[in-house]
N, C-alpha and C positions, 0 to 999 in steps of 0.2 A: 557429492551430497547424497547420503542414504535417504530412500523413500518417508521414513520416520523424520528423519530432520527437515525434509524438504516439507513434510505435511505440516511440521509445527512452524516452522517459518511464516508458512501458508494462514495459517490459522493467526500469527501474532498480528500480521497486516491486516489481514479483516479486521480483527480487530480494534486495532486503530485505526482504520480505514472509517471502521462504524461509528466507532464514538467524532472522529472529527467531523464525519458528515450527517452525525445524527442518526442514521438510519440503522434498521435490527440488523443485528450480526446474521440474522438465517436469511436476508436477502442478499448476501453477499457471497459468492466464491471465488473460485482460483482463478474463473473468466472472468472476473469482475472487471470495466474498464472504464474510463472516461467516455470512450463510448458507446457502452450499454448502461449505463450508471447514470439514471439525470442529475442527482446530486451533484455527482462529480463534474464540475465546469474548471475552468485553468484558474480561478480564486480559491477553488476550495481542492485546490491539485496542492498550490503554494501552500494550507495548511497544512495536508496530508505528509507534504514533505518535511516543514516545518517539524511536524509532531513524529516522525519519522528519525528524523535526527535529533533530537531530545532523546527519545526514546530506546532508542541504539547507540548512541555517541559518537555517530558517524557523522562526514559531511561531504554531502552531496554532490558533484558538482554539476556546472547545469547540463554535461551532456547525460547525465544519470537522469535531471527530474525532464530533460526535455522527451527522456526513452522509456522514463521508470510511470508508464500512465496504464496500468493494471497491477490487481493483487499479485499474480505473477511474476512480473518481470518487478516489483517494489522488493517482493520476497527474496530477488537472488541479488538483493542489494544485502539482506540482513547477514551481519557476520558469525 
């Protein structure tokens, strides 16, 4: 994965990262996690993921949403 594609990866999960948990896109980055993130609790993980695969058309399975709980490690889900 080139620096440019990993950044844009980066930047599609904040962004739905943001919109499912409400919160502005500039409080969010590539540390983002479930645990630095109070939004982010395991109810609103299962939308993230939800909205995740909608979004991609991929699906998930649970050893991905049990590992995939930062913008990070969501982003090297994205294909």
């Amino acid at each position: 994965m080139t620096d440019a594609n990993s950044q844009e990866k980066i930047q599609k999960v904040i962004k739905l990262v943001a919109g499912t948990l409400d919160v502005p896109e500039d409080e969010l980055n590539s540390d983002s996690s479930m645990d630095n993130t109070p939004a982010w609790d395991s109810f609103e993980h299962m939308n993230i993921c939800l909205s995740f695969e909608r979004l991609f058309g991929i699906k998930l399975d649970m050893d991905a949403i049990t590992s995939a709980t930062s913008i990070r490690a969501l982003a090297s889900h994205v294909p």
